[in-house]
C-alpha positions, 0 to 999 in steps of 0.5 A: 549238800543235797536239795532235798525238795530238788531230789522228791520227784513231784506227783501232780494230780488231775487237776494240776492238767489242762486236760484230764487224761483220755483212755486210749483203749477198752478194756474188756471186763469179766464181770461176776457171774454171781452177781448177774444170777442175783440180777444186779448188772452195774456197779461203780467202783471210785478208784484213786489212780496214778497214770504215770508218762507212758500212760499206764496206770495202777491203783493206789486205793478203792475208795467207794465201790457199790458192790465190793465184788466189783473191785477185782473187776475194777482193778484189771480194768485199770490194770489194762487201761492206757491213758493218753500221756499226762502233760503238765505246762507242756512236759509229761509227768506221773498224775494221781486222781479219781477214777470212776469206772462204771461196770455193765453186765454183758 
């Protein structure tokens, strides 16, 4: 017989932490020249991220963006993020959660 619950390998989320990852590093950003000639020099893109042990990241779903084109720029930033290591009761796991990532014109 098999352990089915045993075999699913749990995901936990930011709130399952005693403290949320921390970014390691700072992406570099490429932000849309057509949006700084149309004078709009932020956005915010809410992400729905999974870090996995070693810190690296992906992005499961945008879940709000103030200019969608923004998202591609979003995507690379976490793309190229590293997260200090999600540890829950002490063992490193994989954590799924909200990411807001504020973008900035140069």
């Amino acid at each position: 017989e098999v352990d089915t619950v045993a075999a699913i390998q749990a995901v936990f989320t930011f709130a399952d932490l005693n403290a949320k990852p921390r970014i390691m590093n700072a992406p570099s950003v490429v932000y849309p020249r057509e949006l700084i000639r149309r004078g709009v020099r932020e956005g915010r893109v809410l992400a729905l991220i999974e870090i996995n042990p070693k810190g690296r990241a992906r992005v499961l779903k945008i879940l709000a963006a103030s200019e969608p084109r923004l998202v591609a720029a979003a995507k690379e930033v976490i793309r190229k993020a590293r997260f200090s290591p999600p540890t829950v009761g002490g063992e490193v796991r994989t954590v799924r959660g909200e990411w807001p990532i504020i973008l900035q014109a140069p």
